[in-house]
C-alpha positions in Angstrom: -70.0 -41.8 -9.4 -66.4 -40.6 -10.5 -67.8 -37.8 -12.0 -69.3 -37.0 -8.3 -66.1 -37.3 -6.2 -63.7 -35.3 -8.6 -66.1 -32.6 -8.1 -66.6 -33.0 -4.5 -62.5 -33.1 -4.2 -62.4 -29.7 -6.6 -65.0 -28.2 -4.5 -62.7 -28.7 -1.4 -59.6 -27.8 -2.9 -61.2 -24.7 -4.1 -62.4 -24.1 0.2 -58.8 -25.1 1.0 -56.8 -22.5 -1.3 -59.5 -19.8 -0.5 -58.7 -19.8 3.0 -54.7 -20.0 1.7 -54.5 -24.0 3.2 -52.3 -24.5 -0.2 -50.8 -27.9 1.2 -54.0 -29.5 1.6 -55.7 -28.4 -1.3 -52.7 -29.9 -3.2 -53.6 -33.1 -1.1 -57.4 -32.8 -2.2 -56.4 -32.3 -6.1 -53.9 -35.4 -5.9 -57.1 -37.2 -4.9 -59.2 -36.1 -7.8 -56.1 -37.3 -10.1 -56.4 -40.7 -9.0 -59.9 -40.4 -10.9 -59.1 -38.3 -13.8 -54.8 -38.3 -14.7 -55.5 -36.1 -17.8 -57.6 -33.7 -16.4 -55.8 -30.3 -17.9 -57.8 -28.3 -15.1 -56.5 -30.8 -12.3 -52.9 -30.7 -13.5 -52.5 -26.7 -14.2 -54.6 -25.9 -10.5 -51.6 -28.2 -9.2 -49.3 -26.2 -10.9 -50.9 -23.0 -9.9 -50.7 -24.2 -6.5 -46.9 -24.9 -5.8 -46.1 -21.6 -8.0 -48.1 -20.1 -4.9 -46.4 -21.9 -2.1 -42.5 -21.2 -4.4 -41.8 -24.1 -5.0 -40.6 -23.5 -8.7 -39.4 -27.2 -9.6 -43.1 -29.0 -8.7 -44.9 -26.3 -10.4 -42.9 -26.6 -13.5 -43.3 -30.1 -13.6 -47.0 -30.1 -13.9 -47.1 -27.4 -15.9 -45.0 -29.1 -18.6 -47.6 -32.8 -18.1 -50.2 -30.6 -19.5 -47.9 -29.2 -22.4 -47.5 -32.9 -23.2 -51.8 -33.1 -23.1 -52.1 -29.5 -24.4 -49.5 -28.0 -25.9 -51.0 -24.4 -26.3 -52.7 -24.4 -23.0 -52.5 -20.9 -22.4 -53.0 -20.7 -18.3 -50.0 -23.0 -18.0 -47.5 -21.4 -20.7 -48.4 -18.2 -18.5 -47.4 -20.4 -14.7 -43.9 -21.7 -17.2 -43.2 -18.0 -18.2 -43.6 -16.7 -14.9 -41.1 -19.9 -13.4 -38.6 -19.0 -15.8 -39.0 -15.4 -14.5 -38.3 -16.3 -10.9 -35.6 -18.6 -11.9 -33.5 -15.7 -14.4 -34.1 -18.2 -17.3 -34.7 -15.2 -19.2 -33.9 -16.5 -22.5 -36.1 -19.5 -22.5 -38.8 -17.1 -20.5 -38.8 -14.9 -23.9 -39.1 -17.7 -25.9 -41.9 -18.8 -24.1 -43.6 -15.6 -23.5 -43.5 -15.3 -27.7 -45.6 -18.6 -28.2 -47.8 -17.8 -25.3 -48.7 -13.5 -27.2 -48.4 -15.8 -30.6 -51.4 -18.2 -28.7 -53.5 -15.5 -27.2 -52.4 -12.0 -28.3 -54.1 -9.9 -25.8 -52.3 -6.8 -24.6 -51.3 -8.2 -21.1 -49.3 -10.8 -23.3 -48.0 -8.2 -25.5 -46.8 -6.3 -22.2 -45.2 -9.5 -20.7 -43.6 -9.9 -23.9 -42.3 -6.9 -23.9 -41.0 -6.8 -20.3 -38.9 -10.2 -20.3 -37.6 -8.6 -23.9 -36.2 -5.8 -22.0 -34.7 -8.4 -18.6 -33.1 -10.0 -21.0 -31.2 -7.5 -22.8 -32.9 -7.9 -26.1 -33.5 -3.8 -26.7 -33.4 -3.9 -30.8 -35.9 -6.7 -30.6 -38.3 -4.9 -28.1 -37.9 -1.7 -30.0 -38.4 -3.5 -33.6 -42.2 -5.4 -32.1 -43.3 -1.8 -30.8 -42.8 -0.1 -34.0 -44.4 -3.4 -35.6 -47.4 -3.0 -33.1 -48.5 0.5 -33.3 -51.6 0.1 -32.4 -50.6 -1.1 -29.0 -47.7 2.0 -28.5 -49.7 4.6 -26.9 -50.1 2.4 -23.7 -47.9 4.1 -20.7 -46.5 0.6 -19.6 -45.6 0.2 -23.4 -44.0 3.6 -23.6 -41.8 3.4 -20.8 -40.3 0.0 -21.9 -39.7 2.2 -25.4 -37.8 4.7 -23.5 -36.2 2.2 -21.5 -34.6 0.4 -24.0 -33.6 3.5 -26.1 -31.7 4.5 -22.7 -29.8 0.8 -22.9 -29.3 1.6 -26.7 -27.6 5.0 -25.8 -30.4 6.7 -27.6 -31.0 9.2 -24.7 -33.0 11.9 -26.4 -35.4 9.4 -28.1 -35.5 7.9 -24.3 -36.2 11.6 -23.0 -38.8 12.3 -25.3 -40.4 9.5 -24.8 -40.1 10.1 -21.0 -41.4 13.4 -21.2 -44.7 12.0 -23.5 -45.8 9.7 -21.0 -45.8 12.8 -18.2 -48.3 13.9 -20.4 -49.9 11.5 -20.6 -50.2 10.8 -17.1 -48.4 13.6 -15.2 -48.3 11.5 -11.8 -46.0 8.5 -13.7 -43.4 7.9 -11.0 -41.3 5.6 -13.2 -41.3 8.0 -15.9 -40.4 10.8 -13.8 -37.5 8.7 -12.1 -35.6 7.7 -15.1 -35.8 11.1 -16.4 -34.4 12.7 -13.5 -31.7 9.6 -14.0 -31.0 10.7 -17.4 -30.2 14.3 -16.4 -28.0 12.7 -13.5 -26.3 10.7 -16.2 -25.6 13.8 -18.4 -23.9 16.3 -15.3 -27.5 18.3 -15.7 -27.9 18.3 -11.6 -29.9 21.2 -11.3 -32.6 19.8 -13.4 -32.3 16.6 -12.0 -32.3 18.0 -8.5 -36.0 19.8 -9.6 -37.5 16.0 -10.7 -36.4 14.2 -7.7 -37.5 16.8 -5.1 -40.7 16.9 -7.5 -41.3 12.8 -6.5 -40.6 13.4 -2.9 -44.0 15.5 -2.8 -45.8 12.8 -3.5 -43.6 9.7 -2.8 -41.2 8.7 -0.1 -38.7 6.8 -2.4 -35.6 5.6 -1.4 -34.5 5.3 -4.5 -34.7 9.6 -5.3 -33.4 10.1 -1.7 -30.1 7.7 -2.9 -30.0 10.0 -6.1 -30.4 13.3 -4.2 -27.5 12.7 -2.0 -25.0 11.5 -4.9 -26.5 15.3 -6.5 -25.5 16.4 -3.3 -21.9 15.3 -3.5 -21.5 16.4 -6.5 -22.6 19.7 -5.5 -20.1 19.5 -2.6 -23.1 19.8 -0.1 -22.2 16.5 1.8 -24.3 17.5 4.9 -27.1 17.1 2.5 -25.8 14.2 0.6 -25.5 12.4 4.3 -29.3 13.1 5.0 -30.5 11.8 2.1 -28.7 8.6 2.1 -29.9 8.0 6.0 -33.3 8.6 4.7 -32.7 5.8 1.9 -31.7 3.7 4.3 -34.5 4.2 6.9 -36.3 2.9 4.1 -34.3 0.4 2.7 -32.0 -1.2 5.3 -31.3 -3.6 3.5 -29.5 -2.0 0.4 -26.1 -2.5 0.7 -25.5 0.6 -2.0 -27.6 3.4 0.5 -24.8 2.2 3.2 -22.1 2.2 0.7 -22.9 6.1 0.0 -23.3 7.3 3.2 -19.7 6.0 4.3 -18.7 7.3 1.4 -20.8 11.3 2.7 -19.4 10.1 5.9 -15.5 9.9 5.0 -15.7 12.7 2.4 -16.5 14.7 5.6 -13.7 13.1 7.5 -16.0 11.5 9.5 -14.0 8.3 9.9 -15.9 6.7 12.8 -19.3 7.1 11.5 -17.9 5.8 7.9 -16.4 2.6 9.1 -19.7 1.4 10.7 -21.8 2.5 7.4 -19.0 0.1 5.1 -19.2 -2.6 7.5 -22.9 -2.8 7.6 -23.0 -2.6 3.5 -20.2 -5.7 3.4 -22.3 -7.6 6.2 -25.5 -7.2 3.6 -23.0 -7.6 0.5 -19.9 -9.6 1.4 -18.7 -10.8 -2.1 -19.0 -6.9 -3.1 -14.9 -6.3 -3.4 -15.6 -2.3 -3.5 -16.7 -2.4 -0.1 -14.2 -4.1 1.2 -11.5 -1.8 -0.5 -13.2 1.4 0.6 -12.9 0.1 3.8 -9.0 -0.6 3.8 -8.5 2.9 2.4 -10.3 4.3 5.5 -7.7 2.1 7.8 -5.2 3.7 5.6 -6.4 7.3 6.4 -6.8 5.9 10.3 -3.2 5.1 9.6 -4.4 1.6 10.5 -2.1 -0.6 8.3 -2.7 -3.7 9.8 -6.2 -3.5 9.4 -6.2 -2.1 6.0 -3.4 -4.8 4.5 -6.6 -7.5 6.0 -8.7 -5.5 4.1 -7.1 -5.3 0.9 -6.5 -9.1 1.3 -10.5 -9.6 1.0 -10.6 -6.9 -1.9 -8.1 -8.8 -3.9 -9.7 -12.3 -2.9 -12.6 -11.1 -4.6 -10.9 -9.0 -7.5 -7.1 -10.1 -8.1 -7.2 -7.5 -10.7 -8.4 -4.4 -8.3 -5.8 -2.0 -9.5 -6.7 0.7 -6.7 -6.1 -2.0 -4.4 -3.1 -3.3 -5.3 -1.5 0.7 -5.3 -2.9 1.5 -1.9 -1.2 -2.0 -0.7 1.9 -0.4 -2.1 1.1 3.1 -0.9 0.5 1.2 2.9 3.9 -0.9 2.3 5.9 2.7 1.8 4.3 4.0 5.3 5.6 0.9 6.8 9.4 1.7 6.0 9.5 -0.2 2.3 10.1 3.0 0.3 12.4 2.4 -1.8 10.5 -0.9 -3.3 7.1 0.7 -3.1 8.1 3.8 -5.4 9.7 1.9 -7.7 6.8 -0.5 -8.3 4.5 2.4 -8.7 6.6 4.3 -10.8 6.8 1.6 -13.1 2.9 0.9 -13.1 2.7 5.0 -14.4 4.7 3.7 -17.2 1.6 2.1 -18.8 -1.6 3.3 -16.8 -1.6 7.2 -17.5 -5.5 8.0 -16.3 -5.4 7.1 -12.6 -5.2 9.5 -10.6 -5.4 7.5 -7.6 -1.8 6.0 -9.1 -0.4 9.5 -8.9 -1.6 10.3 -5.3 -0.1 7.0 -4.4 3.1 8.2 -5.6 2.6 11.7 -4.1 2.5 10.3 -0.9 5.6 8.6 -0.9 7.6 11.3 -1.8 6.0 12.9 1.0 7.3 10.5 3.3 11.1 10.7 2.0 10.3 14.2 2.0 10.5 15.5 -1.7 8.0 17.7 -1.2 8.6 19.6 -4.9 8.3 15.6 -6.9 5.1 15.1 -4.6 3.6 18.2 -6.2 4.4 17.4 -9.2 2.6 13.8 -8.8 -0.5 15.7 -6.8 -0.7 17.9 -9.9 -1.2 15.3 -12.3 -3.9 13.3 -10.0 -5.6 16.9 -9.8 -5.4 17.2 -14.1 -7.7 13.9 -14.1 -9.8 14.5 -11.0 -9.8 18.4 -10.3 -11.9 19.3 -7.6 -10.6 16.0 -5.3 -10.8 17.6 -1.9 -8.1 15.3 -0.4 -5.6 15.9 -3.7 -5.7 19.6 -2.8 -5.5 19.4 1.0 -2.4 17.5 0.6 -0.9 19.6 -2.0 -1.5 22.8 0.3 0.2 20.7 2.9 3.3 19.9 0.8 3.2 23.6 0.1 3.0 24.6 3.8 6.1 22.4 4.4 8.1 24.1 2.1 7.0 27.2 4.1 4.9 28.7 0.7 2.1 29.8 2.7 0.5 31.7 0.6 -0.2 29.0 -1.9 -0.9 26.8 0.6 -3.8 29.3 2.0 -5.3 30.1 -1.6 -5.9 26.3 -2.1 -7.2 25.6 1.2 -9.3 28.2 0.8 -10.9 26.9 -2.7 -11.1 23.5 -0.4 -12.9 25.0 2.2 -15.3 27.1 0.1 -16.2 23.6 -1.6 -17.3 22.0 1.6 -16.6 24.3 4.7 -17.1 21.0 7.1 -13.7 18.7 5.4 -11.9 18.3 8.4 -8.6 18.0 7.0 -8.8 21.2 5.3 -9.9 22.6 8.4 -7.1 21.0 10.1 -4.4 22.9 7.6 -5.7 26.3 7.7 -5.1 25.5 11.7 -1.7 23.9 10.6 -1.1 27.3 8.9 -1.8 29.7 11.2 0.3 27.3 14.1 3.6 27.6 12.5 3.2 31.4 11.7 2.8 31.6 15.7 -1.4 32.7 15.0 -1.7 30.4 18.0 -5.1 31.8 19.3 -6.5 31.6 15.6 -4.8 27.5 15.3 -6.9 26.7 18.6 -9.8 28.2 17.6 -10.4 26.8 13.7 -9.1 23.3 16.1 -12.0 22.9 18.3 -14.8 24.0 16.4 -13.0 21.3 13.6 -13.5 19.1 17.5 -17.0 20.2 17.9 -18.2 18.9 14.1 -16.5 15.8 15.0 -15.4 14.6 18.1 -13.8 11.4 16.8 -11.2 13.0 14.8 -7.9 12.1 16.7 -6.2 14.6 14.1 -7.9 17.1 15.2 -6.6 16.6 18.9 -3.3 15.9 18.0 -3.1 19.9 16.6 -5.0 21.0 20.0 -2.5 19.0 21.6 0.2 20.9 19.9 -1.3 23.9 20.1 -1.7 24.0 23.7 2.2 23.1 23.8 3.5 25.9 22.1 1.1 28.3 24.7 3.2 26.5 27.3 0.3 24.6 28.7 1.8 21.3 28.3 -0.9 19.6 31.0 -3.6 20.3 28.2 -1.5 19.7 25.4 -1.0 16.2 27.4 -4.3 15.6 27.7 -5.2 16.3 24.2 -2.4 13.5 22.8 -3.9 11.0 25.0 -7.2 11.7 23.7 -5.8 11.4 20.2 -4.3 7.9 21.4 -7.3 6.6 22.7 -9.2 7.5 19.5 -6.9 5.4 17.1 -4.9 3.3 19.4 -3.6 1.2 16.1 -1.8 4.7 15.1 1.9 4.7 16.3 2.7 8.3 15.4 -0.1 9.3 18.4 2.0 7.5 20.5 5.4 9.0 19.7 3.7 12.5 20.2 2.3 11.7 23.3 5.9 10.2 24.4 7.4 13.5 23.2 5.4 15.4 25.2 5.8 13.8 28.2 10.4 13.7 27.3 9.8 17.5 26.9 7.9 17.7 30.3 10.7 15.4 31.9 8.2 12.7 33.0 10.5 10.1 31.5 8.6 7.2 33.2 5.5 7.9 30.8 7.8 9.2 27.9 9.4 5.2 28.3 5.8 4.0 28.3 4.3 5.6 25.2 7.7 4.6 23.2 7.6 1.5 24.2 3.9 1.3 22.9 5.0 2.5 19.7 7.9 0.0 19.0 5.1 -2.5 19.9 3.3 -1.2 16.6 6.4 -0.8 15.0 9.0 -3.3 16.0 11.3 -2.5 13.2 11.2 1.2 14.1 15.0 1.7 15.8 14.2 5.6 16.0 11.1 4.6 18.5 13.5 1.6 20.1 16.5 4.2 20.9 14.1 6.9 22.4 12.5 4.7 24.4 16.2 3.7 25.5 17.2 7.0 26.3 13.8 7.6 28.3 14.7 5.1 30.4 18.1 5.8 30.8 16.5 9.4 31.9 14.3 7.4 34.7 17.0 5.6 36.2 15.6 2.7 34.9 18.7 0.7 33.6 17.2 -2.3 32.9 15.2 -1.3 30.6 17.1 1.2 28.9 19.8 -1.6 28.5 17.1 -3.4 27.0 16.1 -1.2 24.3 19.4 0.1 23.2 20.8 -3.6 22.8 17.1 -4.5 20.6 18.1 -1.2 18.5 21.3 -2.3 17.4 20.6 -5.4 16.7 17.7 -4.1 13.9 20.8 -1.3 12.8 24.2 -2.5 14.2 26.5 0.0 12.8 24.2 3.8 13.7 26.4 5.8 15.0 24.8 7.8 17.1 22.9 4.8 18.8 26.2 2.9 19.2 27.8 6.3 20.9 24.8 6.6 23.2 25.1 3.1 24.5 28.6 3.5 24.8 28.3 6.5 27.1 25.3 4.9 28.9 28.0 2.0 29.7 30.4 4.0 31.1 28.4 6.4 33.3 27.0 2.9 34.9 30.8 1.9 35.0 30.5 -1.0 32.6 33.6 -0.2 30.9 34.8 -3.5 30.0 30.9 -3.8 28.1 31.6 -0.8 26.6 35.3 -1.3 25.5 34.3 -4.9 24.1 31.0 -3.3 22.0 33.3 -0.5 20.6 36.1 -3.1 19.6 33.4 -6.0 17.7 31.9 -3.0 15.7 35.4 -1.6 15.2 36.3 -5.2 13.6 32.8 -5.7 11.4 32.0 -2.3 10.2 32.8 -2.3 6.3 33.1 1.8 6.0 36.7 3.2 6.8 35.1 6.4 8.2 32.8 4.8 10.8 35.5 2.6 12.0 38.1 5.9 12.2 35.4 7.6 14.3 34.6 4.4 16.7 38.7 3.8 17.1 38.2 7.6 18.2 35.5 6.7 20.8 37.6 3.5 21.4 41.2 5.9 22.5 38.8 8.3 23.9 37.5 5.9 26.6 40.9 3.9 27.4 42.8 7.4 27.5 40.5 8.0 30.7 40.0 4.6 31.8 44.2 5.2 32.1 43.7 8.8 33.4 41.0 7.6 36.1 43.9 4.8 37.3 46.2 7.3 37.7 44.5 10.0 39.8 42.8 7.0 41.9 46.7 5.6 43.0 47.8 9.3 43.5 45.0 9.7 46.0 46.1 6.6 47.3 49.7 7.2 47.7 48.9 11.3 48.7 45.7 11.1 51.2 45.0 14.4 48.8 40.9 13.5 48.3 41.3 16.9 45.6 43.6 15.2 43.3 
């Protein structure tokens, strides 16, 4: 009768998992091990069962009841083997996987073998069974994992010979063909690794060649291509945080900032804990000039990676923009002390001394960066720049031409041969290389910032308005956009607007007195005393001893007739400034103003005592 119902309750499982009803086949098995507990064939089908349905921990637990019963049962060591797999218990999968080819040596176990060998690193050991087993070596499975390892070992012409055996072996071996391409990629050999990769592309649609074509592609300084093939990876794959990671990185190499910060966020929302991605997104802030955002940024990078050097410069790098030079170029120039290879370190440092300006020690810095990474298409733009600032326009052209010739779409570059012709009065040239730089990317606020100034210089300073504002609506986190804009509008004497756009900048940059004291005097300009009052009190409070602030107040007093203000200002520097020569030249302003305060009394009782309105 038992023997009856456990085959009935097989029977059903058997109807249950057929039709993929996994749960109640389990159910039907359980019954028939009420009947028979030791039933191997019960207890591995159960096993089999929650493997199916992923649940790793049941499965394993029934597989290792019949180890107890049957200790080489060679269906269940298989179930085990594969658990480890799933679980990345590699070294006890190995382990595992050697009794099970010890048990049953069959070339499928021989394969497996081989294949958790190679997951879990062990490449001598693989390597030493294959030569062992040469009878087995000719299959192409076995023959890759060969080459495979020799790659891991550093053995890469073994690895291509290999390779290149089992394409003749089976000419249409996609794996094969990959990794050879990869080992061409590896060794600089683009062109030939170019040829394999379009080669799989006639046959397969594989994101995995497009990824390698585009990183060909940038190093062949074709990024339109490069950008095409990563969007073709990640048609196919959008879920591989990497294929996003690229193309922001075709994206910004372009100068296309917009596009590149929505292809870095989407990798960090598929890969958050990747701190790359978050600090290739901080350093396109930084070239936004979006400091805020790129100091949040780094934050996350160095959450992730306390030690991410490139990080921790560009935090510097951002700290200089923000007005701490001084502290920022000393810091760095003490890191160059001990870390002589990054060139990203040298930039850095480049850049400060831009800002000072020391145009000739930025050079100098841009130079070495250029030694370690020569064809950097941002190293040379800004070291044509430095050399356009010190009016060598000629160097600055031959280098922007090499730039351009490398990828003719780099909006920068395009920007300074714009930059070039504009200050040699070319202004027809300027607005021409401007908006076609516009019409390859309308998002570049750059780009309309040199329209914008451009247009000023033809005298058209509606347009040139117009442009700024576009500028400012592009990056509104970018206070120098502002400060044009506001100059623009001073120069046009709408001093209203001039106010406005100065005040927006001091908003960004609270500290800045140079924004705070021209939106003063904008004010002062509209009539609007207030608020010019305002802003020249806020600026001397951040710098209470600038001279030429303190004098424009002053006069701004007196031609409201708030002498007594002015007088009593004048006097509490006079009696805090700590240099002799600023408190000679305020004493000056001090006479200056009480000599005709005096003079003023005088001619006003005269008139009185006369009737003589002249006097």
């Amino acid at each position: 009768m038992s023997d009856i119902s456990t085959a009935q309750f097989l029977k059903e499982a058997f109807r249950l998992q057929s039709e993929k009803h996994y749960k109640q086949a389990i159910e039907a098995l359980y019954k028939a091990l009420c009947l028979e507990p030791e039933n191997v064939e019960i207890l591995s089908q159960i096993s089999h069962l929650y493997f199916l349905m992923n649940n790793y921990e049941r499965s394993f637990e029934y597989a290792e009841k019949i180890l107890e019963i049957d200790s080489s049962h060679l269906d269940t060591l298989h179930t085990i083997v594969n658990i480890c797999r799933q679980n990345k218990d590699f070294k006890r999968a190995v382990s595992l996987a050697e009794r099970l080819f010890n048990a049953s040596p069959s070339q499928e176990n021989f394969i497996l073998y081989l294949e958790l060998l190679s997951q879990s690193g062990e490449h001598e050991k693989l390597l030493a069974l294959i030569e062992k087993a040469a009878s087995r070596s000719t299959n192409e499975r076995v023959l890759f994992l060969k080459a495979f390892s020799n790659l891991k070992l550093n053995n890469i012409s073994a690895a291509v010979e290999i390779l290149k055996e089992i394409l003749r072996i089976n000419p249409q071996s996609y794996d094969a063909r990959f990794y050879l391409g990869v080992v061409y990629y590896n060794r600089a050999q683009f062109d030939e690794a170019e040829k394999i990769f379009k080669k799989i592309l006639e046959t397969t649609q594989c994101d995995r060649t497009y990824n390698y074509l585009g990183l060909i592609s940038i190093e062949n300084y074709k990024i339109a291509d490069a950008i095409n093939y990563f969007q073709f990876a990640a048609k196919i794959d959008p879920m591989n945080s990497l294929y996003q990671f690229n193309l922001g990185t075709a994206y910004s190499l372009n100068g296309w900032l917009f596009e590149a910060e929505n292809a870095f966020k989407n990798a960090i929302t598929l890969e958050p804990q990747n701190p790359v991605y978050h600090y290739s997104l901080a350093y396109l802030y930084y070239q936004k000039s979006d400091f805020s955002k790129a100091l949040e940024k780094l934050e996350d990078t160095l959450a992730l990676d306390s030690g991410f050097n490139d990080a921790i410069i560009l935090k510097s790098l951002i700290c200089a923009k923000n007005g701490e030079i001084v502290n920022s170029k000393n810091s760095l120039l003490a890191l160059a002390e001990t870390e002589k290879n990054n060139d990203f370190l040298y930039y850095a440092i480049a850049m400060i001394f831009k800002l000072i300006p020391l145009h000739r020690e930025a050079i100098n810095y841009l130079q070495q960066a250029l030694f370690i990474k020569p064809e950097s298409l941002e190293y040379l733009s800004e070291l044509a720049d430095c050399y356009c600032e010190l009016q060598e326009y000629a160097v600055a052209q031959d280098i922007i031409t090499k730039v351009l010739y490398l990828n003719n779409h780099f909006i920068y570059a395009q920007l300074l041969q714009a930059k070039l012709y504009l200050v040699q009065g070319e202004y027809a040239q300027a607005l021409k290389i401007v908006q076609n730089a516009i019409k390859l990317d309308n998002s570049s606020a750059e780009a309309y910032k040199y329209q914008a100034m451009i247009f000023a210089k033809q005298g058209l300073k509606y347009k040139s308005i117009e442009s700024a504002k576009i500028a400012v609506t592009l990056q509104p986190a970018n206070k120098e956009y502002y400060v044009f804009l506001a100059g623009l509008y001073f120069d046009a004497q709408e001093y209203e607007n001039a106010f406005l756009y100065y005040k927006e900048a001091s908003l960004l940059d609270d500290a800045n007195v140079d924004y705070l004291y021209k939106a003063a005097v904008s004010a002062d300009k509209n009539n609007d005393f207030e608020n010019a009052q305002a802003y020249f009190s806020y600026a001397l409070r951040l710098d209470p001893f600038n001279n030429l602030i303190i004098y424009e107040y002053v006069d701004f007093l007196v031609r409201h007739k708030k002498i007594r203000q002015a007088m009593k200002l004048l006097k509490n520097k006079i009696s805090n400034v700590q240099s002799k020569n600023i408190e000679k030249l305020l004493r000056q302003k001090y006479d200056d103003i009480k000599a005709k305060c005096r003079m003023g009394f005088w001619a006003r009782l005269l008139r009185r005592i006369t009737g003589d309105k002249n006097v």
